[in-house]
N, C-alpha and C positions, 0 to 999 in steps of 0.2 A: 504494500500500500504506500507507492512513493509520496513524497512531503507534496505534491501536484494535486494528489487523489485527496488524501485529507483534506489538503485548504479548503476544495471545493465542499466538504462537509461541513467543512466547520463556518464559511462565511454565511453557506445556506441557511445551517440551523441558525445560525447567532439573528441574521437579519433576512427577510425577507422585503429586497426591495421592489415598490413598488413601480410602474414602468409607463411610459406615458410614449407612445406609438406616434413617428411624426410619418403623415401620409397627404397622399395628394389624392386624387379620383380615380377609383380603381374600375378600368373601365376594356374595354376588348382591345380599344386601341391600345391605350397603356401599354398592355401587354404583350401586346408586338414590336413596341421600340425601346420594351427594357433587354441590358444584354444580361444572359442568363446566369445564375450564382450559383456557385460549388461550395458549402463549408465544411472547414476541414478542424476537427477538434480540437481540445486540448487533450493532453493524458487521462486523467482521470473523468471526463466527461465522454467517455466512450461506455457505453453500456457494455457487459462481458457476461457470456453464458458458459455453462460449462456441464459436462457429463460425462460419469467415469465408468471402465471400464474393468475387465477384469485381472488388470495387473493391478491395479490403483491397491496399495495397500494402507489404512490408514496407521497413525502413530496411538491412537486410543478411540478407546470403546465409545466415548461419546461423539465422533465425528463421524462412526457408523451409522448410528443409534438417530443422531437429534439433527445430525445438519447433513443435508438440507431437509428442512419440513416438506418442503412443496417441490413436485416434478412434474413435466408436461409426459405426456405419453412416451414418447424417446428417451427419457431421464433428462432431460434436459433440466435445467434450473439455475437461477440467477446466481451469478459470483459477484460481478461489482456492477450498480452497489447494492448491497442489502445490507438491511438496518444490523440484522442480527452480526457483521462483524465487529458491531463496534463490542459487544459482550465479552469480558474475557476469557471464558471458556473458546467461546466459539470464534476468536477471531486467530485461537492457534491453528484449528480447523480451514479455516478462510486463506491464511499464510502457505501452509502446505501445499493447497491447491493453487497457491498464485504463483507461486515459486519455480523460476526457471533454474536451467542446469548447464552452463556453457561447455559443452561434448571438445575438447581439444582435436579429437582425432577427426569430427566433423569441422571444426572452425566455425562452430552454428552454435545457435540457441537452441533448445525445446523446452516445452510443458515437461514437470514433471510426469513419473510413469504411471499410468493409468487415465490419464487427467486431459479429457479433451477440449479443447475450447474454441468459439464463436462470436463473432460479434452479428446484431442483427438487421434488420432492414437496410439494406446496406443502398446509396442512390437516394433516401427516401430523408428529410429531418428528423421523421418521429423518435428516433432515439437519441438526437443529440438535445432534447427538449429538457428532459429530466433525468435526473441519475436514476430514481425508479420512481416509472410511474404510477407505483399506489402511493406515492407521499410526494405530489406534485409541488404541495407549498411550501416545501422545506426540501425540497431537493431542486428546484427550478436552477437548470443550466443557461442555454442557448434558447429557452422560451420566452425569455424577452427580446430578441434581437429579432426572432425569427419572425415574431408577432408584426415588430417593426417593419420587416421585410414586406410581409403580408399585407402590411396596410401601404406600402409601396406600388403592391400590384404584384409583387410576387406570389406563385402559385406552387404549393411542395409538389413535385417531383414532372413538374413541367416547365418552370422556370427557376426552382429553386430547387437544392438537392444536397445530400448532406453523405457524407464519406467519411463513415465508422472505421476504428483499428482497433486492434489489440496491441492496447498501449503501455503494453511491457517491452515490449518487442521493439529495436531502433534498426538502424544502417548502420553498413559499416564501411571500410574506404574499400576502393577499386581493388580488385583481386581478393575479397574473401566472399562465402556464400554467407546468404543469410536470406535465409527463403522465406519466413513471414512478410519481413521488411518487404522485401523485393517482389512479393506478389501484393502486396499492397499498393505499392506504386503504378505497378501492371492497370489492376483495379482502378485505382483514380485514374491513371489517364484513359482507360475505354469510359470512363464516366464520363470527364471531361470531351471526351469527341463526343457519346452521346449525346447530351445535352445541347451542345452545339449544332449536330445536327436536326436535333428537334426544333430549335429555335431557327431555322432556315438560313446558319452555316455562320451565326453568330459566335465570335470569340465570349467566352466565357470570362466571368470577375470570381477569384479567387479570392475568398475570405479562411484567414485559419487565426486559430486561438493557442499561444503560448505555443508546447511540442510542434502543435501542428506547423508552425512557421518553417521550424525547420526540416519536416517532410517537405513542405510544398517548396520548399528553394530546391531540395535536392531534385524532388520530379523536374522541376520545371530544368534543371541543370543537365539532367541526365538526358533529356530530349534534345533533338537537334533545333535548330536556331529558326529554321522554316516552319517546324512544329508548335514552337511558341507563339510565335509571330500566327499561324494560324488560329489557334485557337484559344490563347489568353490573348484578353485586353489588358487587365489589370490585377496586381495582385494587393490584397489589402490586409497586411499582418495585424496582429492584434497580441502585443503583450508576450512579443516573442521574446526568449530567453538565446540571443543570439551567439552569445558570448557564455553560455552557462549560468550557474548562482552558486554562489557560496554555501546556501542552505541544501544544495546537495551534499554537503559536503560533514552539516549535521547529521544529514540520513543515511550518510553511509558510517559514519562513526557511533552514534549513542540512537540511530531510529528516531523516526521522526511523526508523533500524534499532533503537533501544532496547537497543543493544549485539549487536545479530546479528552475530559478526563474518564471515560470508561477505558481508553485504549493504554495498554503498557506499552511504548516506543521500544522496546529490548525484545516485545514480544512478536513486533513488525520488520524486525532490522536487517532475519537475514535473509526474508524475501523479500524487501527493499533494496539489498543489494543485488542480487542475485537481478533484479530489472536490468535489461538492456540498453533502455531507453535512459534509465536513471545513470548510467557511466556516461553514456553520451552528452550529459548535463552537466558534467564537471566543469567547473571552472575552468576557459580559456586562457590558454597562456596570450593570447594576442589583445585579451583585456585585462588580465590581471598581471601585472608585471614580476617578474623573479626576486622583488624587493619588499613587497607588498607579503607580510605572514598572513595568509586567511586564517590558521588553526593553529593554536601559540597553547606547549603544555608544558610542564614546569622542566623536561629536560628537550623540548624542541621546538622546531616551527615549521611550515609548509605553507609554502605558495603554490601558485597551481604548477609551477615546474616540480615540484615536488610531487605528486598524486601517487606514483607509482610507489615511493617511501613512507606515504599516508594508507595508502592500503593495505601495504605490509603489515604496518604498524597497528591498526587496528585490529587485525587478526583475518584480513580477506585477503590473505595472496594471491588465491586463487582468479582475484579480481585484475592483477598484473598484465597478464598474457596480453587479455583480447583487450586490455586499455590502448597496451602501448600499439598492439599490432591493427587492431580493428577502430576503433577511436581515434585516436591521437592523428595519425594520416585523416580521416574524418573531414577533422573538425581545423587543419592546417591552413585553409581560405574560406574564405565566404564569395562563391565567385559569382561576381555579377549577372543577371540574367537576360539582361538586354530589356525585358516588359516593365513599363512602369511599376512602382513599388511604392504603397505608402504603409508607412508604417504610425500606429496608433498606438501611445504607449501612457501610461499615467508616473506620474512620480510625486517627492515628496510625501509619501511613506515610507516609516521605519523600516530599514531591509537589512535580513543579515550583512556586516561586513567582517567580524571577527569575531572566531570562535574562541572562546578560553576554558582551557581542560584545569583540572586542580588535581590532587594527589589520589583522588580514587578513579581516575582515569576515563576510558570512554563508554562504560557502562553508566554513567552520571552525564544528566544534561548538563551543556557548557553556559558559561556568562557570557554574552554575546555582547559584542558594541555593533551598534544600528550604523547604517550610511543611505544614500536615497535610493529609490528604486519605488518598487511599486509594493511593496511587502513580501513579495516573493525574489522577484527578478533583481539583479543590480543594476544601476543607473545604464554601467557602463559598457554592461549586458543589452541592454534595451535599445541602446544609440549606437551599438558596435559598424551596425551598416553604413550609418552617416560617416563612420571614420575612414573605412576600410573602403568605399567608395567614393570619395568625396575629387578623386580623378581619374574616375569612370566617366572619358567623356561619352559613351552612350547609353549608360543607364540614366535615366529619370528617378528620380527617389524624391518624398515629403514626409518629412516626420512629425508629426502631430505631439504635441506633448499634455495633459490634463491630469493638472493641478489636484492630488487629494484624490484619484481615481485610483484602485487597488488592484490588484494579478485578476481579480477575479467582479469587480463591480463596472470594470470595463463594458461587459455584455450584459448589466441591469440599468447603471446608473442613467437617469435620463439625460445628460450633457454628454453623458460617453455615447449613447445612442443618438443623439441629434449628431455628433459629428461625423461618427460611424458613417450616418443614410445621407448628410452632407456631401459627405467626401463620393458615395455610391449617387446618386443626385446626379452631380458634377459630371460624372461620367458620362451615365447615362446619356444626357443633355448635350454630350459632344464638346463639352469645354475644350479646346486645347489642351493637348498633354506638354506644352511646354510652361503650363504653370503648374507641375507639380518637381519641375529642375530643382526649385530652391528650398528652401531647407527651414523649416520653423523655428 
């Protein structure tokens, strides 16, 4: 349950905001000169199903016995989210079945054994709405944004469409396999031509949340430059972690509840490591400099040139390998993609910048000093595009910035939604794309 998955629970339950839909006349026409939308998650707003088989052995009698309560005919049945992991009997239960295994002699991820898993309505928003739909008003995801869309003129899965993952699962660099990842990608882009063609051969606007930003760079990277140019117009990040966060860096050492307090963070740690997606979020060396300690303990310190001596050190060697070999090449550029790019980021929330360990080590949560970001993401994370591009003479990039907006009120608050369908608006409308060159 990486530190991504939780925030979303906890911002949910803490506050449900309220959401105020800016729309214009939703009418036949409308609806032929919007160009069509793909959105693409964050991690933990990916709905996850799962159903085991009969290797699946459990570690105790009560993960046979009580969980899951409920299965559809197949055995299927909901992994994330369901309420029941936040319990702490049941959330050791919950970890074992989320918990990947990196195979060295594959260079891959999998499911643990017995353990199979789905994501569902795939093409379609209804599952990016809510983490589960029996607790609509305290799990509301992407259902305010989408509402927003709707009163737009957009219509689910005619002009608007949403592109589920299994968000344990990342990339990795050129020459290693990694077959979820990579049939994911597959997936989106036949979505993305789909859509286009439906819409009578209109480029599609690419919206994604936090992770998802950096899937959608890499699809759009890994495709030829004729294929972009065919079928995006525009891509619109939201609250990407481009550069990584520090408070991965919590969850990979002491586990990370983000103050849940049913959940034990020790009890979540070592299938939060065990993520794929969660190593890919490591702190970048290209924004966190080699002088900079993110995690400072009374006999050392680590910046992100360090991870590899952080890992050790925590007791996850294991996590070594496929950092330096599958990651690290990764996450080496951020290469430009030729389609417009705006980027939508909040700041001026407290945001991990340093972790402080004491003498009982990394079984004990750290004393953290704050720096800006969005409460999740680093500043420096959020803006890494604006740096790394900034003489990219043919990229287009705008970065938005909103004052007091969080990793996660982005896709509620009503200011972060007017800009959002502004910025979508604009397009639409044919604005020139040479006013999105400069830079907020």
């Amino acid at each position: 349950m990486g530190s991504s998955m939780v925030m979303i629970v906890i911002s949910t339950m803490l506050a449900v905001m309220p959401c105020t839909c800016y729309a214009i006349t939703n009418n036949n026409y409308r609806q032929q000169q919007l160009y069509p939308v793909v959105l693409v998650p964050g991690a933990g707003g990916n709905q996850l199903e799962a159903r085991l088989t009969k290797e699946y052995k459990a570690t105790s009698w009560l993960c046979n016995k009580f969980y899951p309560l409920k299965k559809d005919e197949g055995g299927w049945f909901r992994l994330w989210f369901e309420v029941g992991v936040l319990l702490a009997p049941l959330t050791e239960c919950f970890a074992e079945r989320m918990t990947l295994y990196y195979h060295e002699e594959l260079d891959d991820y999998r499911n643990a054994p017995g353990v199979e898993t789905r994501v569902s309505k795939f093409g379609s928003t209804e599952s990016l709405l809510y983490l589960d739909p029996s607790l609509k008003k305290i799990t509301a995801y992407m259902e305010p944004l989408v509402k927003s869309l709707q009163m737009l003129g957009y219509i689910d899965s005619q002009s608007l469409f949403g592109a589920p993952y299994d968000f344990r699962y990342g990339l990795a660099s050129e020459g290693h396999p990694c077959e979820v990842g990579s049939t994911y990608l597959q997936n989106l882009k036949q979505l993305i031509e789909n859509a286009s063609n439906l819409n009578g051969g209109k480029p599609i606007i690419l919206i994604s949340h936090s992770l998802g930003g950096l899937y959608a760079l890499q699809l759009l990277n890994r495709n030829p430059p004729e294929w972009r140019q065919q079928y995006v117009k525009h891509f619109i990040a939201l609250s990407a972690p481009w550069g990584g966060t520090v408070d991965e860096m919590l969850t990979f050492a002491s586990g990370n509840a983000l103050g849940v307090p049913l959940v034990n963070p020790l009890l979540v740690r070592d299938e939060q490591r065990s993520s794929e997606s969660n190593l890919w979020l490591m702190p970048r060396r290209n924004q966190f400099p080699s002088t900079t300690p993110l995690v400072i303990t009374p006999d050392s310190s680590y910046s992100s040139f360090d991870i590899s001596r952080f890992l050790e050190d925590i007791g996850f060697e294991e996590g070594v390998h496929p950092y330096e070999t599958r990651i690290l090449p990764l996450v080496e550029k951020l290469v430009a993609p030729g389609v417009p790019v705006t980027c939508i980021v909040g700041n001026g929330v407290p945001t991990a910048e340093t972790l402080y360990y004491g003498e009982k080590g990394f079984d004990e949560q750290p004393e953290i000093l704050y720096g800006d970001g969005d409460g999740t993401v680093n500043m420096v994370s959020l803006l890494a595009l604006e740096d790394e591009w900034r003489d990219e003479e043919n990229q287009k990039l705008k970065v938005i910035k909103l004052a007091g907006i969080s990793h996660m009120d982005i896709l509620k608050d009503d200011s972060a939604l007017e800009h959002i369908i502004d910025v979508l608006s604009a397009i639409n409308s044919g604005i020139s794309t040479s006013s999105f060159v400069s830079h907020l």
